[in-house]
C-alpha positions as CSV (number, residue, x, y, z in Angstrom):
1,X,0.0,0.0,0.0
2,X,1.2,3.5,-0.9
3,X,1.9,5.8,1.8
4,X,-0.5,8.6,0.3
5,X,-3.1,5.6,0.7
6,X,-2.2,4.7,4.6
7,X,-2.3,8.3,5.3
8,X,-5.6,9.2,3.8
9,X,-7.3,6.2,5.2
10,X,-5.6,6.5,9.1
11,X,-4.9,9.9,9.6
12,X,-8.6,10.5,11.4
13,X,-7.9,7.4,13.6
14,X,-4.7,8.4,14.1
15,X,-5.5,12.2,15.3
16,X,-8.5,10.9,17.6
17,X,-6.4,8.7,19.2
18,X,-3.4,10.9,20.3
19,X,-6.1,13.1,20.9
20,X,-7.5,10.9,23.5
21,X,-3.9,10.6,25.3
22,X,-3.2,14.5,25.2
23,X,-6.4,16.1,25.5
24,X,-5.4,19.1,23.3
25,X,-5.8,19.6,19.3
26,X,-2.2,21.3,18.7
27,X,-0.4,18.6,20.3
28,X,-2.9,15.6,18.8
29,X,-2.0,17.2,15.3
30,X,1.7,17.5,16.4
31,X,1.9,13.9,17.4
32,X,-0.1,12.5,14.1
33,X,2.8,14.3,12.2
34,X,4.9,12.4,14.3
35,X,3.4,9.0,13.4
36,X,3.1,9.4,9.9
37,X,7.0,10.7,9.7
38,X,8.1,7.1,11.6
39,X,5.6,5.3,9.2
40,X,7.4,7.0,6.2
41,X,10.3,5.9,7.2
42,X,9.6,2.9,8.6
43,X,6.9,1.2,5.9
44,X,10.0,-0.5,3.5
45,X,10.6,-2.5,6.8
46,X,7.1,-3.3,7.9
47,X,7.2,-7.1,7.9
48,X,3.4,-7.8,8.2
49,X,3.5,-9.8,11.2
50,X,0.4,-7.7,12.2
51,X,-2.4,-5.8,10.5
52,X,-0.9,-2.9,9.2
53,X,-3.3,-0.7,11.3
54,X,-2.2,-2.8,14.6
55,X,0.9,-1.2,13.5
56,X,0.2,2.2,13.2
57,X,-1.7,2.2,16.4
58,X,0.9,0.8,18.1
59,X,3.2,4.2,16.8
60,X,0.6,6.1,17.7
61,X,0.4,5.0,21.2
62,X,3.9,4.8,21.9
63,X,4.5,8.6,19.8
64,X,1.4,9.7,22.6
65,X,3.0,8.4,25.3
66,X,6.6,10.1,24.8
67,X,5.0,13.6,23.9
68,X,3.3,13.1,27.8
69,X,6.5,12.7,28.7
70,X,8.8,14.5,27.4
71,X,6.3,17.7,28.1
72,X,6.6,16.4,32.3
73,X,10.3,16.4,32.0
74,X,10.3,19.9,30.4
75,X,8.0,21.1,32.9
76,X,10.7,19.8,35.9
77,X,13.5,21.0,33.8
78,X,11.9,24.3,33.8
79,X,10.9,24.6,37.6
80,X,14.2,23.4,38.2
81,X,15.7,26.2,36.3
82,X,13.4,28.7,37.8
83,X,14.2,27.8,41.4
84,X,18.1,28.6,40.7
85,X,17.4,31.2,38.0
86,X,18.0,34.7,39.2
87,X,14.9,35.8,36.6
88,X,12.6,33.0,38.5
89,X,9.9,35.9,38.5
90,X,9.7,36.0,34.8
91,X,9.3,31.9,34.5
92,X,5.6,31.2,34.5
93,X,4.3,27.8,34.1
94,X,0.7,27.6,33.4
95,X,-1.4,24.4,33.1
96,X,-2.5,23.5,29.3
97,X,-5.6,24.0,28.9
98,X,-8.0,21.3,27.7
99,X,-8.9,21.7,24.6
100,X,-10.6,18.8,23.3
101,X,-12.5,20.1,20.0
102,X,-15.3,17.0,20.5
103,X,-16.6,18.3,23.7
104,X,-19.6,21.0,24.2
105,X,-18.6,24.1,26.3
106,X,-20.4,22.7,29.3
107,X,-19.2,19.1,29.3
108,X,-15.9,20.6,29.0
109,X,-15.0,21.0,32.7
110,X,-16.3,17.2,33.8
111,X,-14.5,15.6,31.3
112,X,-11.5,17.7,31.9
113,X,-11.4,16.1,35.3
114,X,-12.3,12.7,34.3
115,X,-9.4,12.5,31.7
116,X,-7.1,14.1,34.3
117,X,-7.9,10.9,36.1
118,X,-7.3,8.4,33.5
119,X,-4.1,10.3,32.8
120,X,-2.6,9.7,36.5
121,X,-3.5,5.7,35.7
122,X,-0.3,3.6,35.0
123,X,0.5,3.9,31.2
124,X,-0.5,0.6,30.7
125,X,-4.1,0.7,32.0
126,X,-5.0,4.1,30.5
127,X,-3.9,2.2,27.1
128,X,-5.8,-0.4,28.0
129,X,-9.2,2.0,29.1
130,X,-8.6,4.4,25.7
131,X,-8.7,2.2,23.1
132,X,-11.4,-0.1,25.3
133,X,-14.0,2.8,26.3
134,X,-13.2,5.1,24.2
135,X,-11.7,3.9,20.7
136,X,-14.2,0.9,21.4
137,X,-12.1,-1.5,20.5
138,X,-12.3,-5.6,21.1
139,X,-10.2,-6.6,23.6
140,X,-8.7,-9.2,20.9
141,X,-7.9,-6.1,19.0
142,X,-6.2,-4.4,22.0
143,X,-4.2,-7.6,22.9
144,X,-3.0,-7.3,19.6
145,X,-2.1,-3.5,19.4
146,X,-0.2,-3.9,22.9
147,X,0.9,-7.3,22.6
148,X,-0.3,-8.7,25.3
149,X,-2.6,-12.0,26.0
150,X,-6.8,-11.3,26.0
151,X,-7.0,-12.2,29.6
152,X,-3.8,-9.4,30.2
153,X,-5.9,-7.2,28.4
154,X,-9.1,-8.2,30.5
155,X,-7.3,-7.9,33.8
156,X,-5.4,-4.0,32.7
157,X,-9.1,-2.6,32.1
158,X,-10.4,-4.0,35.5
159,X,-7.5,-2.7,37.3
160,X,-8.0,0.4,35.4
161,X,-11.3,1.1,36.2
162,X,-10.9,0.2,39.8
163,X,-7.9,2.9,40.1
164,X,-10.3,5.6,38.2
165,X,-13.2,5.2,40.7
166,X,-10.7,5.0,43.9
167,X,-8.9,8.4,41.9
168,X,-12.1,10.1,41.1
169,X,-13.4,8.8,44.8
170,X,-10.5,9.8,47.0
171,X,-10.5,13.4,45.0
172,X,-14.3,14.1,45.8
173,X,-13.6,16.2,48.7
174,X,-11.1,17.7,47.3
């Protein structure tokens, strides 16, 4: 398959995915870029041991996940550098906001706190939860895409959503 037709036909999944991990447009577009560089340069050794869109999931996951964190090591780098930093008072770190272009102005603020929950869930799980509850995907399709047995897949959303609800539980109050 040509890499103009892989683009046209995964670039939606693609973007709605990151978007899922980062919460914002900008950095969902960012990181589709991202994939579809790695699948550029990567698709001459693609050896179709997986569906090619296992694949590019599995890019896109991995491409979400280092953008999280390389953005928390930039944000310790920078407090870091603020605390010794004789200009500390011109360092201002402000939270992103959420910016999630499928949500109505007054879901906004609920789901904002929902997915900040699902983002303090082990990597794992919140893989496990996004592309279960949210990409609604099998859980054969997700063993495949993090390969990993059925049953590892069945026991990573359990756990998941039993560390949501203590999260979202032990933050009422709060």
């Amino acid at each position: 398959m040509k890499f103009e037709d892989l683009y046209n036909l995964y670039k939606n999944q693609v973007y709605n995915l990151a978007l899922h991990y980062v919460q914002n447009a900008e950095d969902a577009e960012e990181i589709t870029q991202d994939v579809f560089i790695s699948v550029h340069q990567s698709l001459d050794s693609f050896r179709e041991q997986s569906a090619i869109s296992t694949w590019i999931h599995r890019i896109t996951i991995n491409k979400s996940l280092d953008y999280i964190k390389s953005k928390q090591r930039k944000k310790r780098f920078g407090f870091i550098f603020s605390i010794f930093s004789e200009d500390a008072k011109t360092v201002k770190f402000e939270k992103p906001e959420f910016n999630h272009p499928g949500v109505q102005l007054e879901n906004k603020e609920a789901l904002a706190q929902l997915f900040k929950h699902i983002n303090q869930l082990p990597d794992n799980q919140k893989t496990a939860l996004i592309l279960s509850k949210i990409e609604q995907k099998s859980q054969i399709e997700i063993a495949e895409i993090m390969n990993l047995s059925t049953k590892a897949v069945e026991s990573l959303i359990q756990r998941a959503k039993k560390n949501l609800l203590k999260n979202i539980s032990d933050n009422e109050g709060k």
